[in-house]
N, C-alpha and C positions, 0 to 999 in steps of 0.2 A: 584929797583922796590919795591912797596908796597903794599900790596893788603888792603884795608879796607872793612872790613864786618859789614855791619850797613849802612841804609843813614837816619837818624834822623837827627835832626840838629847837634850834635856831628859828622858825618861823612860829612855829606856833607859841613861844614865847612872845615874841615882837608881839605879834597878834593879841596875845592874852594882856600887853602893859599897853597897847594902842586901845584895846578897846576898853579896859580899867579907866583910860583917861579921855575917852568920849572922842579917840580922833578916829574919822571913818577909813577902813579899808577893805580889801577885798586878799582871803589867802586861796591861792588855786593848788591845787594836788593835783598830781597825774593818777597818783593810784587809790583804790579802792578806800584804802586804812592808811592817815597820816602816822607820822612816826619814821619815817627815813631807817638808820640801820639802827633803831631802835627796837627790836624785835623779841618775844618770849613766846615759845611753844611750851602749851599744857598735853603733856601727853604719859597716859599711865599712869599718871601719880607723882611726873617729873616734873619741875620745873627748868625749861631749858633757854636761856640767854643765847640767841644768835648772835646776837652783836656785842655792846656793853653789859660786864657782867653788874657794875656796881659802880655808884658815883661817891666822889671825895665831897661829904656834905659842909660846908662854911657857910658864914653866919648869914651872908644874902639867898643863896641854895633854900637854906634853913625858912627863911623868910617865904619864900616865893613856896613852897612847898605847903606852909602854912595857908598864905592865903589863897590856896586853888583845893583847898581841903585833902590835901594828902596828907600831910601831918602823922596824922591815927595810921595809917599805914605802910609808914617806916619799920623795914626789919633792919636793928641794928647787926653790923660785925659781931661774929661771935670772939669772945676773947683770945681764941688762938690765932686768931686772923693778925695777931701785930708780929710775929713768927715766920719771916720768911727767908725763901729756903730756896740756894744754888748749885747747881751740880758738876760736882770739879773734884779731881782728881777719881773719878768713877765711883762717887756717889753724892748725894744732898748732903749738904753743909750747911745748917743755922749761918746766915746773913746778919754780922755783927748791928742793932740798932741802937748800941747807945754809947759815949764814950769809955766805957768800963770795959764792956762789952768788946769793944774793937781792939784795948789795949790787951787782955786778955784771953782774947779764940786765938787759936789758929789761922782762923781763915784766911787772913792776908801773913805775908812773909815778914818778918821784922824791919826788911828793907822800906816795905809798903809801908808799914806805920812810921819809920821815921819820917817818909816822905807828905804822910797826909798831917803829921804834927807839926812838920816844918813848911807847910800852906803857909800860915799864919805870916812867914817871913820873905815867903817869895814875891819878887817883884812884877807888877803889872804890867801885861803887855797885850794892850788893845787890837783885836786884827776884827773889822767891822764881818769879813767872812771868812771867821773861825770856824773849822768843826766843831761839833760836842766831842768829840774823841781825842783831836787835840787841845782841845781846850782844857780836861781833866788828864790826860797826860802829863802837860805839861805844870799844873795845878796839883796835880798828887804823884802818878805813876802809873806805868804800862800794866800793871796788875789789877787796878783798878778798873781801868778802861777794861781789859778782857772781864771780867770777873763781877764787875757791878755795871758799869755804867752801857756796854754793851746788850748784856741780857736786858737791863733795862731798857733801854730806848727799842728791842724787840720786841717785849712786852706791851709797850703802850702805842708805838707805833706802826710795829712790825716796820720797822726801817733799820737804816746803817747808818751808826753813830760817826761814823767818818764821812756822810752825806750831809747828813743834817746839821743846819748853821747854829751856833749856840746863840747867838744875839733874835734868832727868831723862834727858835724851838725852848730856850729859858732864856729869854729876856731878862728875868728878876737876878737870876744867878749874873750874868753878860753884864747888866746894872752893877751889882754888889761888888765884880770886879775893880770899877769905875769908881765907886762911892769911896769902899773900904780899901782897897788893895788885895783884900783876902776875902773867900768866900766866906771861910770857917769866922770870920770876924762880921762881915755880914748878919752871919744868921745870928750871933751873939746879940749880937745890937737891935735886930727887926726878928726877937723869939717872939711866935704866936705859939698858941697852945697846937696840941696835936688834931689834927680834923681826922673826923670819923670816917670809915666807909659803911654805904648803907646800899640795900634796895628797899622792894616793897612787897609786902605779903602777895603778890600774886605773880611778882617778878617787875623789871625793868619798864615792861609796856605798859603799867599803870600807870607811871608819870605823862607818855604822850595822849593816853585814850583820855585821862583825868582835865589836862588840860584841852583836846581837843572837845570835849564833848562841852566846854563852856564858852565854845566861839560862833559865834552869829553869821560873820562872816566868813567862815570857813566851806570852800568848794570842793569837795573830794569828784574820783575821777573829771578831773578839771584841767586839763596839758594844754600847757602853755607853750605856742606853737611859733609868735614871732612878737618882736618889740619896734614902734615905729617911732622917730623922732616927731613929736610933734607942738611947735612952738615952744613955749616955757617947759611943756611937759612931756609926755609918752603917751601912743596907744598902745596896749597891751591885748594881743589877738587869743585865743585858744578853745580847744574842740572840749564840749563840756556834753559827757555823755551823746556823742555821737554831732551834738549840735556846737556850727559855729559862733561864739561870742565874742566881745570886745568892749571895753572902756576905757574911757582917757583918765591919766590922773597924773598928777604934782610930781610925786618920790616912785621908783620901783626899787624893789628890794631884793635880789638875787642870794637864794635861800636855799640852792639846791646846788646838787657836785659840780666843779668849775667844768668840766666835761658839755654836761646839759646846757650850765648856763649859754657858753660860747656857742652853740649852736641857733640861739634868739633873736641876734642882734641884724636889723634892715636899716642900718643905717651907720656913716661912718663913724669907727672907735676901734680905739684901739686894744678893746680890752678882749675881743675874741681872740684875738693873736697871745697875747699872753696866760688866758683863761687854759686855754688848749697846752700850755706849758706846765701847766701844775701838775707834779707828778702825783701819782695814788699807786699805793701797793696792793695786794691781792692779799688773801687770808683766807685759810679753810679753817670752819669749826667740827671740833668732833666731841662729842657726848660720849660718854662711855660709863653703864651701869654695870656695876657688881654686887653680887651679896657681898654686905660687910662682914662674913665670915671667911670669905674667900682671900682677903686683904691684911697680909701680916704684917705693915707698917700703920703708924699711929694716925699718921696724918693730920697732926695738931700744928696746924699751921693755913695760911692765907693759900699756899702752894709752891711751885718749885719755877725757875729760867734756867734757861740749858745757853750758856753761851755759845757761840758760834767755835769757838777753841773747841770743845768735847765732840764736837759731828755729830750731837744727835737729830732725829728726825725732827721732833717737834721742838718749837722755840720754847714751849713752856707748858705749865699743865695748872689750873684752879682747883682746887681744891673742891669744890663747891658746898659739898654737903658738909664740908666741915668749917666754912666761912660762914653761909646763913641758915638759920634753921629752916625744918620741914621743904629744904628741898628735892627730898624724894623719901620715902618711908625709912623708918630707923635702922630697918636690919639691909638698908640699902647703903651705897655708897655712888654716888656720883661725881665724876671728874670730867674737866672742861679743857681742851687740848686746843694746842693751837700750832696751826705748820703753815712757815712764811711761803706760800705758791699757791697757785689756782691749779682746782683739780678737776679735770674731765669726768664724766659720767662715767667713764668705760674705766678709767681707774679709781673709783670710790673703794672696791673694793679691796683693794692693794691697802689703798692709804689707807682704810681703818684695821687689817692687818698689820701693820708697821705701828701703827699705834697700840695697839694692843701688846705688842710684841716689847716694844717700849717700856708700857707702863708696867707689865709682867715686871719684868725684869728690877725697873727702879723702885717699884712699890711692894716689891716682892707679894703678886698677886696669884695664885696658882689656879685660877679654873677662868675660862672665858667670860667675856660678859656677856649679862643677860638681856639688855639692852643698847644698841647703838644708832646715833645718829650725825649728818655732817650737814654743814651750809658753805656753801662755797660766795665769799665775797672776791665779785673780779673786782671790783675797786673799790677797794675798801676804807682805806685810811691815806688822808694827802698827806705829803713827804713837805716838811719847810725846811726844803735846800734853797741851794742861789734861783734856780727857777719859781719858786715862790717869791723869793724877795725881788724880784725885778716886776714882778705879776702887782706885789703889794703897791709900788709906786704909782705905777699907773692908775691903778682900783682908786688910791685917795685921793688923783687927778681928777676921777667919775667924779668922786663924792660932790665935788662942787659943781654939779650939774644934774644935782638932783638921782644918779643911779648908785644903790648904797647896796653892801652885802652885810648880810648877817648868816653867817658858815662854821663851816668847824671849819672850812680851810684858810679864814682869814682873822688870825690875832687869838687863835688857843683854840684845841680843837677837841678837850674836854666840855661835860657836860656842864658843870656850874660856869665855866668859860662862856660858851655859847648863850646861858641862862643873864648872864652879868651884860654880856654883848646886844642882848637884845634889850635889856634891859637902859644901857645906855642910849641907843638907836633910838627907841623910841620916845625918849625926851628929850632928842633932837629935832625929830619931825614934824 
């Protein structure tokens, strides 16, 4: 038996290939609706992504998608969505994607481009705890770092690329150095085709609700309150709608924020001490509708990253209605903001103020919007700095004693990551 604690997409994957393969377990949820920060509000006619707007679909993705019958209800990227867009020197700038492309914009200095031509030549120098910031620094140039790699790693992590380790946060890149010497020779040598970005006709929360509604053993309001050592294996205690339960089993699977998990453990280990070291950023969401008559930029593109260089308020803005279709009526426009801090109640209104105020300006929008809303994540996305990696050693000490995690905060903390992770996991167990 196995008990897994967490149903975010990390566990109810596991769940869904444990019970594919006939091995018994038990998933406990604390709340109501599995699905973690996987989240989509229907409201007016919007479709609005609290958490994940969209996953990068690959060929396993692809697979698992298929056999839980979501398939038929993939909305793919709309074509403008490979178009994206940085804001430097006080306005958007098309972000060069192809090598023609890069030798020909503007957007980097000519210094820049000699420097990312001459990767190819520079020589390797291993530092097991590298930034990303130094490590593309010293790999391309300081214009890069500000200007790409920066906005990026705020976009997906909402972190600080001079925080996060490049051997944990890109592994493959960290690899590539190792392998080839060069990155750019790297990706030469190991080209896959270009992977898609998708959702699903109803939004994000179809892939948790699709796969949860296919698990047997799935416990919603089910909080999981303490874990006891016992003999070969574990008791697992928790208050299930009001009432107390408990069963003994083999494996447990710590499936929910390192936060929660540390707080379970009655018995000696070492891993609440470093569970409680992983750091998570905050993240406010803001929704903002317009008539798209009111919107004098084109907005043919995926969307915009505001490097931390420009001072603006938000780290960055999706596009949304112009990445996937029918996300709000035609003669609408919706855009998805994102601002790296947690916001108080008593200043919501400020911050979608300053947001608006914002997008005015860069999207050249002249009348208010007609609809707004925010989600405030206190902890929203873990950070794989040195505090992680000191976390990971210990965690694959557990693993040989039967306590395993399947997370976004342990080994990729994207979707088809998590999807692949649990996917392994559970033809281990």
């Amino acid at each position: 038996m196995t008990i897994i604690i967490g149903a975010g997409i990390s566990g109810l994957a596991l769940a869904w290939y444990m019970q594919k393969a006939d091995k018994p377990y038990i998933l406990l949820e604390a709340e109501d609706n599995p699905g973690g920060y996987i989240r989509t509000k229907q409201q007016n006619g919007y479709i609005l992504e609290l958490g994940p707007n969209s996953l990068i679909c690959d060929e396993h993705t692809l697979s698992f998608l298929k056999e839980t019958g979501l398939y038929e209800e993939i909305v793919p990227a709309n074509e403008v969505s490979k178009s994206r867009f940085i804001y430097k020197n006080g306005k958007y700038q098309k972000l060069p994607d192809n090598p023609i492309s890069l030798l020909s914009s503007s957007f980097f200095s000519m210094s820049s481009k000699m420097s990312i031509l001459g990767e190819f030549f520079k020589k390797p120098n291993i530092d097991p705890n590298e930034s990303v910031a130094t490590f593309f620094r010293r790999r391309f140039s300081q214009e890069v770092v500000e200007y790409a790699v920066k906005p990026f790693i705020a976009g997906i992590y909402s972190g600080d690329a001079e925080d996060l380790l490049i051997s944990e946060t890109f592994p493959t890149l960290h690899q590539m150095e190792k392998d080839h010497g060069s990155i750019l020779k790297g990706f030469i040598k190991n080209k896959t085709g270009r992977k898609q970005s998708i959702t699903f006709r109803k939004g994000m929360q179809m892939l948790t609700d699709k796969v949860a509604s296919q698990l047997k053993g799935l416990r919603c309001n089910a909080k999981a309150e303490a874990i006891y050592k016992e003999g070969q294996g574990y008791k697992v205690c928790w208050d299930e709608k009001g009432n107390k339960e408990d069963a003994t089993c083999k494996n447990v699977v710590l499936a929910l924020p390192a936060m929660h998990a540390s707080q379970l453990f009655r018995f000696n280990s070492p891993l609440p001490d470093v569970l409680k070291k992983i750091d998570y950023v905050p993240v406010t969401v803001v929704h903002s509708v317009y008539e798209k008559a009111s919107v004098q930029s084109d907005l043919n593109g995926f969307g915009a990253l505001h490097p931390q260089k420009e001072n603006l308020f938000t780290s960055g803005t999706i596009w949304s209605s112009s990445l996937f279709a029918e996300r709000c009526p035609k003669d609408k426009v919706l855009l998805t903001s994102f601002i790296r801090q947690c916001t108080d109640k008593e200043k919501e209104k400020e911050v979608l103020q300053k947001v608006h105020k914002e997008l005015s300006n860069n999207l050249l929008i002249n009348k208010e919007p007609i609809f707004k809303n925010i989600k405030v994540w206190e902890k929203a996305i873990p950070q794989y700095n040195i505090n992680y990696k000191n976390a990971r050693y210990e965690i694959e000490k557990a693993a040989g004693e039967n306590m395993f995690i399947a997370t976004n905060w342990y080994k990729g903390v994207s979707i088809p990551d998590c999807i692949k992770k649990a996917a392994d996991l559970a033809g281990n167990l």
